[in-house]
C-alpha positions, 0 to 999 in steps of 0.5 A, a space after each residue: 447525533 445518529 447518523 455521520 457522513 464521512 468522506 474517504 477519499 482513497 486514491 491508488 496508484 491507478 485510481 482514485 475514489 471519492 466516497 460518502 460513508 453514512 454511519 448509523 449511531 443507534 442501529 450501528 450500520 455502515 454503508 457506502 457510496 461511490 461519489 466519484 471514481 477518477 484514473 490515477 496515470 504517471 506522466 512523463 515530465 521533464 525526463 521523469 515519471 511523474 503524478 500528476 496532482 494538479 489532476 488528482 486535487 481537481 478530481 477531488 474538488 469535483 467529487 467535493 463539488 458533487 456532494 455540495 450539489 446533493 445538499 450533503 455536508 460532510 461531519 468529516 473528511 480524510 485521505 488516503 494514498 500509497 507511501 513512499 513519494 513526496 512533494 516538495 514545496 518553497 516558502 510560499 507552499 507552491 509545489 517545485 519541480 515535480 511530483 516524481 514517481 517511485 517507478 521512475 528510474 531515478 534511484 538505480 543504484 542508490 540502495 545498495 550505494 546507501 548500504 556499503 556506505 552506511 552498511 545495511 545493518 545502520 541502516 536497519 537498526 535505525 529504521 526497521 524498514 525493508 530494504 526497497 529500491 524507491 523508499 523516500 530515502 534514495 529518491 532523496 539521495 536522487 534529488 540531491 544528486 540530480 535535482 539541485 536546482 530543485 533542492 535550493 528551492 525547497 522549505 517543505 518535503 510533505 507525503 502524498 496525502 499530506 500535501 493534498 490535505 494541506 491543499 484542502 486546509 493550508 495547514 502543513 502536517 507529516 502523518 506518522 503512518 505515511 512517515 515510517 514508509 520512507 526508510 527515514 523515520 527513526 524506529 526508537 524516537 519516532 522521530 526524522 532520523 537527522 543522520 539518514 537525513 544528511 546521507 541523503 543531502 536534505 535539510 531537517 528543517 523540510 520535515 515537522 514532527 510526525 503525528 499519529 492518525 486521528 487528529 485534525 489538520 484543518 478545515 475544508 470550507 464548502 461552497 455554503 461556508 461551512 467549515 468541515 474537519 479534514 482529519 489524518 487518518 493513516 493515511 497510507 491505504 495499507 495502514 488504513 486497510 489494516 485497520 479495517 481488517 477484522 483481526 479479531 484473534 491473535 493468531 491471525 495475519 493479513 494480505 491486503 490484495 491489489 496493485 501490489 500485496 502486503 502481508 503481515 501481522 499486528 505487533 505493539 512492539 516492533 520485530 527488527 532483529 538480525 532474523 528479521 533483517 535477513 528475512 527483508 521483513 518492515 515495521 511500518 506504523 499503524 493505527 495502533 502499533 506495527 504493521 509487521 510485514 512484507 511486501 509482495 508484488 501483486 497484482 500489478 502484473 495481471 494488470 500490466 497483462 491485461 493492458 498489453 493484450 487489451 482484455 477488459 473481461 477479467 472474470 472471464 480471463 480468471 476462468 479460462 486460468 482455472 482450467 489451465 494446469 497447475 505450476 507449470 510455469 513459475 516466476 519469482 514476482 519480487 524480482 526487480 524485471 518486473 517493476 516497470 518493464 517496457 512489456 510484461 508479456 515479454 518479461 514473464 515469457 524471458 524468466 520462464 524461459 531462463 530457468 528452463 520452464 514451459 513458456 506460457 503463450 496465452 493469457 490464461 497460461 500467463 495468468 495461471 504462471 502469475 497466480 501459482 508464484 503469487 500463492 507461493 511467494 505467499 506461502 514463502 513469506 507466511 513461514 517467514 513471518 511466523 518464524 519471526 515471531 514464534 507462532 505458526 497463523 491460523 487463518 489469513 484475512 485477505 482484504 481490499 481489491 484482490 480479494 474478489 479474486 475467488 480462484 486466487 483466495 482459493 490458490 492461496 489457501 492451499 498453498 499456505 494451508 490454512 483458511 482464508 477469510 475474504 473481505 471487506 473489498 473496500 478495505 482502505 476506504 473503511 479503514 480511513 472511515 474508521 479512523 475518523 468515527 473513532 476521531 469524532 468519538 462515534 466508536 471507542 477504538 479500533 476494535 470497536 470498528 473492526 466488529 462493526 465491519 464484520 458486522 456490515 460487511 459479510 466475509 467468505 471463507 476458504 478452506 484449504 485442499 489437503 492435497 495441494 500441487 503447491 508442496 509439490 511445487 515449493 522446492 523448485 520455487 525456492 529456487 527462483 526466490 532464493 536470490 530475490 530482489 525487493 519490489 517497490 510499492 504502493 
């Protein structure tokens, strides 16, 4: 066959996307089609912060319904989603209580609880996951101790794109990607970790045996009849932006750039040593190997911005930063004030005000503060990953939403003082992509892939400036991260 087309269905934790992938076998090109683009919202249920899935499938279905109607049967589909929350489910498969958030506030305290409990180097050995406040393991925790009515009701605990493929196939999977952010997969096994497992009160019979991206967990069947494959893919959209990312040389690292920032690099074996466990540093699964990374909070503050003051021209917003002066006012993004504040606005203004800083006032000055701590929260974390591994980065690839961001690429590269390659801006959904061309043998491996996406998909690279305001600026930064607290994410 000469031309495939795949449905990646990405969903964010503020959007989702249905799209048509068409794959060209003889000429080896690859393009994309938006089907359907859909809100994703929390909703606030029975006291929590909650996803409103019955929304997100029903979008789904349209998008499905969309492509029916187009006289388009798909060769394959999969989905990709954020980490970290589950679903529960009874013993008929039907969802109980609610699809709880991370941002909600329900596991306050429950991380630091789980480390003078089981110390925090356990916990670390067991998993090599970074300590984050809303990994599955304290939402877990949280349900046993505020949700027991929930918890007597259950037989299955599934990840995000887990249920909404099992909602497609009625078959259950737990994909390993998704698994390993949850602070509950053993790093050794590749397994459940059974004595995190009863810490946090949940049976282990709720989890099965993960399984690595690629295979098929069933059949989707349209309205014709016709059975399409429903494949795993990595199904965390990091893990599946990665795998689109073009890293073609050893020395290379990578930012996926949205709601939230992820930096790290490839490793075959993971890096879970005392360095790395005081650095806060992940080893989550990828595709092939580990995602060596770290978790940044991203974007989400612009957005939280945006929305306040209803600026809907975010090009224009970026402009109006560039000429507003460099570092003037300085955050620590990864402080925990600013998950979910009740206003960003006022957040940024307080932590500015706090340490003695010029307070920014207008949008601009406050995406200015915004964009100077991201780029040197960046330069932070780069040194920190390549003193783990012994090897300074040569070049950063900035993948996914953010890397349209030009003045912020730009930003970035000065600060961390290498080139900066751009693109592909649709990196989840290529990656989900290519996972199932590799599935349906339409490429030989990940390699194969990443050069049909150079290839497709143009980059833009970004030198840095020898004389950057950012060395400068280091010291009075570090002294805001110094005492940082993790983010949560997507």
């Amino acid at each position: 066959m000469t031309r495939r087309n795949i449905v990646a269905i990405d969903l964010g934790a503020s959007s989702g996307r249905v799209m048509l992938a068409s794959w060209d076998a003889a000429q080896r090109q690859l393009a994309l089609r938006e089907v359907r683009r859909f809100k994703n919202r929390r909703q606030r249920r029975a006291g929590y912060d909650c996803w409103d899935l019955a929304m997100l499938e029903q979008e789904i279905r349209a998008g499905l319904a969309q492509l029916d109607e187009e006289g388009i049967v798909p060769d394959s589909m999969g989905i990709d989603t954020w980490g970290v929350d589950m679903v529960l489910l009874d013993a008929q498969g039907e969802p109980v209580g609610e699809a709880v958030s991370y941002r909600d506030a329900r596991t306050h305290g429950l991380m630091e609880q789980a480390q003078q409990e089981l110390s925090r180097s356990a916990i670390y050995a067991r998993t090599g996951i970074q300590f984050l406040p809303f990994n599955t393991l304290y939402q877990m925790r949280a349900l046993h101790q505020q949700q027991p009515d929930w918890q007597a009701r259950v037989a299955h605990a599934l990840m995000i794109p887990d249920y909404l493929h099992y909602r497609l196939t009625g078959n259950l999977n737990w994909e390993y990607t998704n698994a390993t952010t949850t602070q509950m997969l053993n790093i050794h096994s590749g397994e459940w970790d059974r004595d995190l497992l009863a810490w946090a009160g949940v049976d282990a019979q709720w989890f099965g045996q993960p399984q690595a991206p690629g295979h098929t967990v069933g059949h989707w069947i349209n309205r014709a009849g016709k059975p399409v494959p429903v494949i795993a893919v990595a199904t965390h959209d990091t893990a599946s932006a990665v795998l689109a990312t073009p890293l073609m040389q050893d020395d290379a690292a990578y930012l996926s750039s949205g709601t939230w920032s992820l930096m790290g690099f490839e490793s075959l074996q993971p890096y879970a040593s005392d360095a790395a466990l005081r650095a806060n540093i992940t080893n989550e699964g990828g595709a092939e190997g580990y995602r060596v990374l770290k978790n940044i909070m991203g974007l989400w503050l612009l957005q939280r911005i945006c929305t306040e003051l209803q600026i809907d021209d975010l090009s224009a917003l970026i402009e109006e930063t560039a000429c507003q002066p460099a570092c003037v006012s300085l955050i620590n993004p990864n402080d925990a004030r600013f998950i979910n504040p009740d206003s960003m606005v006022n957040e940024i203004q307080n932590a500015c005000a706090g340490q003695g800083m010029v307070v920014p006032q207008s949008a601009a000055a406050l995406a200015r503060c915004i964009f100077d701590s991201l780029a040197l929260l960046y330069r932070e974390v780069i040194h920190e990953l390549a003193a783990l591994r012994g090897k300074a980065f040569s070049q950063l690839h900035v993948v996914g939403g953010g890397s349209q961001n030009r003045f912020l690429n730009q930003l970035c590269a000065d600060a961390c003082q290498i080139p900066v390659l751009a693109g592909p801006v649709e990196a989840s959904t290529l990656g989900n992509v290519g996972c199932q061309l590799i599935a349906l043998g339409e490429l030989n491996d990940v390699a194969d892939f990443r050069c049909s996406v150079i290839n497709n998909f143009p980059l833009e690279k970004f030198e840095p400036h020898t004389h950057s305001v950012f060395r400068a600026s280091q010291a009075r930064f570090a002294t805001l991260s110094q005492p940082a607290k993790e983010p949560a994410y997507d």
